[in-house]
C-alpha positions in Angstrom: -6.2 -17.3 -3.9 -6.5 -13.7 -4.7 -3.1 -11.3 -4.2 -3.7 -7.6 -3.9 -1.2 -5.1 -3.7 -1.6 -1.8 -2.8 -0.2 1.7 -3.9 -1.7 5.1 -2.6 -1.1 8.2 -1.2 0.2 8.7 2.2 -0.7 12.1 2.8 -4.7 12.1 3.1 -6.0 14.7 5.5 -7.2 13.6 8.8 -11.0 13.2 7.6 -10.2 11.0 4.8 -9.0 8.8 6.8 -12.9 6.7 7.6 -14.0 7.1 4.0 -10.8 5.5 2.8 -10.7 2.8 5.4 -14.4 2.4 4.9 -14.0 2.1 1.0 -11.1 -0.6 1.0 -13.4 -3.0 4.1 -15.8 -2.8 1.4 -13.7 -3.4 -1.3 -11.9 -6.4 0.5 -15.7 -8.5 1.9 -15.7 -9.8 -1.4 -12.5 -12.1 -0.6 -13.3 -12.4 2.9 -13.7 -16.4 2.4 -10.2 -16.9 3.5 -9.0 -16.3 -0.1 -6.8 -12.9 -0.1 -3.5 -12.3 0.4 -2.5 -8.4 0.7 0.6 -6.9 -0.4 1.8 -3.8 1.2 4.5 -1.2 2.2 2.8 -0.2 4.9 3.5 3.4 4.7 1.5 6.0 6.7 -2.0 6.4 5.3 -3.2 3.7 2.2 -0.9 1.7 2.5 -1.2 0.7 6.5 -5.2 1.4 5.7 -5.0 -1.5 3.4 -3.3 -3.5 5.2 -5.7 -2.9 8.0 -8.4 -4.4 5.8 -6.7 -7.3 4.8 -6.3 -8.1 8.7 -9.8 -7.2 9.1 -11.3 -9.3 5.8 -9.4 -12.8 7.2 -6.4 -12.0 4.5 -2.5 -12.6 4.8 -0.6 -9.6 4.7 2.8 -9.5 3.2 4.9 -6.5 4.0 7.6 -5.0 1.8 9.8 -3.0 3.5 12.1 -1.1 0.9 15.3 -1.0 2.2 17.6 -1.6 5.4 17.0 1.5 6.9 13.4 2.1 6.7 12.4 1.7 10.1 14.4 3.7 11.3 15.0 7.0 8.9 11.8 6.9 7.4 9.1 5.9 9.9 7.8 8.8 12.3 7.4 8.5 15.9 3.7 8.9 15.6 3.3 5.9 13.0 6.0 3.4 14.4 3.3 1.7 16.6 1.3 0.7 13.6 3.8 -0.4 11.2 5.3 -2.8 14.4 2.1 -4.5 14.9 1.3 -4.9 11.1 4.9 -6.3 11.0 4.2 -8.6 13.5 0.6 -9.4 12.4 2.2 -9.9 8.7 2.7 -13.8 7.5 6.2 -12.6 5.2 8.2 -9.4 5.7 10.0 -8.9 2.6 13.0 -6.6 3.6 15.2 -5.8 0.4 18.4 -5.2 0.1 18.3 -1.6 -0.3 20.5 -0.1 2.1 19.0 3.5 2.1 15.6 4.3 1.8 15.3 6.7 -1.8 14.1 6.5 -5.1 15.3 3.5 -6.0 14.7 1.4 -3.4 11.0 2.5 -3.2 10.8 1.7 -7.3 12.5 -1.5 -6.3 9.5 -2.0 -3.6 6.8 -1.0 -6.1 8.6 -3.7 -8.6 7.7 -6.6 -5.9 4.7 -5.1 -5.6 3.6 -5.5 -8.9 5.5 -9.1 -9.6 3.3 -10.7 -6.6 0.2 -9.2 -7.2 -3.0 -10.4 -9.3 -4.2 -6.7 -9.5 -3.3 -3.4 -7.8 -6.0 -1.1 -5.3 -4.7 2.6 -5.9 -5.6 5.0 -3.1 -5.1 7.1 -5.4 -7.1 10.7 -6.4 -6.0 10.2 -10.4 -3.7 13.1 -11.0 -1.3 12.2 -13.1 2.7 11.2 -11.9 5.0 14.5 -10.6 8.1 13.0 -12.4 10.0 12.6 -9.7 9.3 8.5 -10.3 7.7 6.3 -7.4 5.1 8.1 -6.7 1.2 6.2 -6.8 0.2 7.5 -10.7 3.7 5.8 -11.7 2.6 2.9 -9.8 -0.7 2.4 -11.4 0.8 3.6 -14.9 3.3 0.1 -14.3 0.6 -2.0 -13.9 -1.5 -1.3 -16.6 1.5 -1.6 -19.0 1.7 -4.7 -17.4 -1.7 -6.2 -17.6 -2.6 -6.1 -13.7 -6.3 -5.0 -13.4 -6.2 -1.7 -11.3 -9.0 -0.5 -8.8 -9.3 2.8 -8.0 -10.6 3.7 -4.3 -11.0 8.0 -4.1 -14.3 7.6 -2.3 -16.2 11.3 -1.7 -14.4 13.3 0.8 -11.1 11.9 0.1 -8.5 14.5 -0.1 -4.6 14.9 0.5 -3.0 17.3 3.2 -1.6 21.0 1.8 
């Protein structure tokens, strides 16, 4: 059993989108034998991409969901119908305590992230963290202090919005 967890940007422009999605399927075949469990936010863009893959390779997804009101102050009217049917298609929904949905409660998610995880994929397009703490660079700095193997998916055409 191989446990993957995800970090990434959520913000990729509409044409990154297939070379993302593509990247991760390929990324993924290799535990397709039944093998993978996925760990994932599900957050517009990598993170619900992943967790799309995971689906698609035969993997268990398990969802963290940072706090108590994520649903509903965070996720946007044009994503809610994907993060309901990865909820529902996930095998654990992790919902922590968090009442609100800020800084802490997303580090508190990233923390889970990390603690179930054999290694990390990072959507990520390697610029280094903002500072403001949570963000994917400070998620891929954690695991490597930690020891987790990270994989980097920024496949040709990948870019963020603005």
């Amino acid at each position: 059993m191989t446990t993957i967890a995800v970090t990434g940007h959520m913000d990729l422009t509409e044409d990154s989108v297939r070379p993302v999605r593509d990247a991760l399927d390929e990324l993924l075949k290799q535990y397709a034998n039944g093998d993978l469990v996925g760990v994932s936010c599900i957050a517009r863009g990598s993170d619900s991409l992943f967790a799309e893959a995971v689906l698609a390779a035969g993997g268990r997804l398990v969802v963290v969901i940072p706090s108590q009101d994520y649903r509903r102050s965070k996720v946007k009217p044009d994503h809610a119908p994907l993060f309901d049917r990865l909820v529902e298609a996930a095998d654990e929904v992790l919902v922590l305590d968090h009442e609100t949905a800020d800084r802490q409660a997303y580090e508190a998610a990233n923390a889970v992230l990390l603690q179930r995880a054999d290694r990390l994929v990072a959507v990520w397009n390697g610029r280094p963290p903002t500072g403001k703490g949570g963000g994917t660079a400070d998620v891929v700095l954690d695991a490597r202090k930690a020891g987790l193997p990270v994989e980097v998916v920024w496949p040709d055409g990948a870019a963020r919005v603005g």
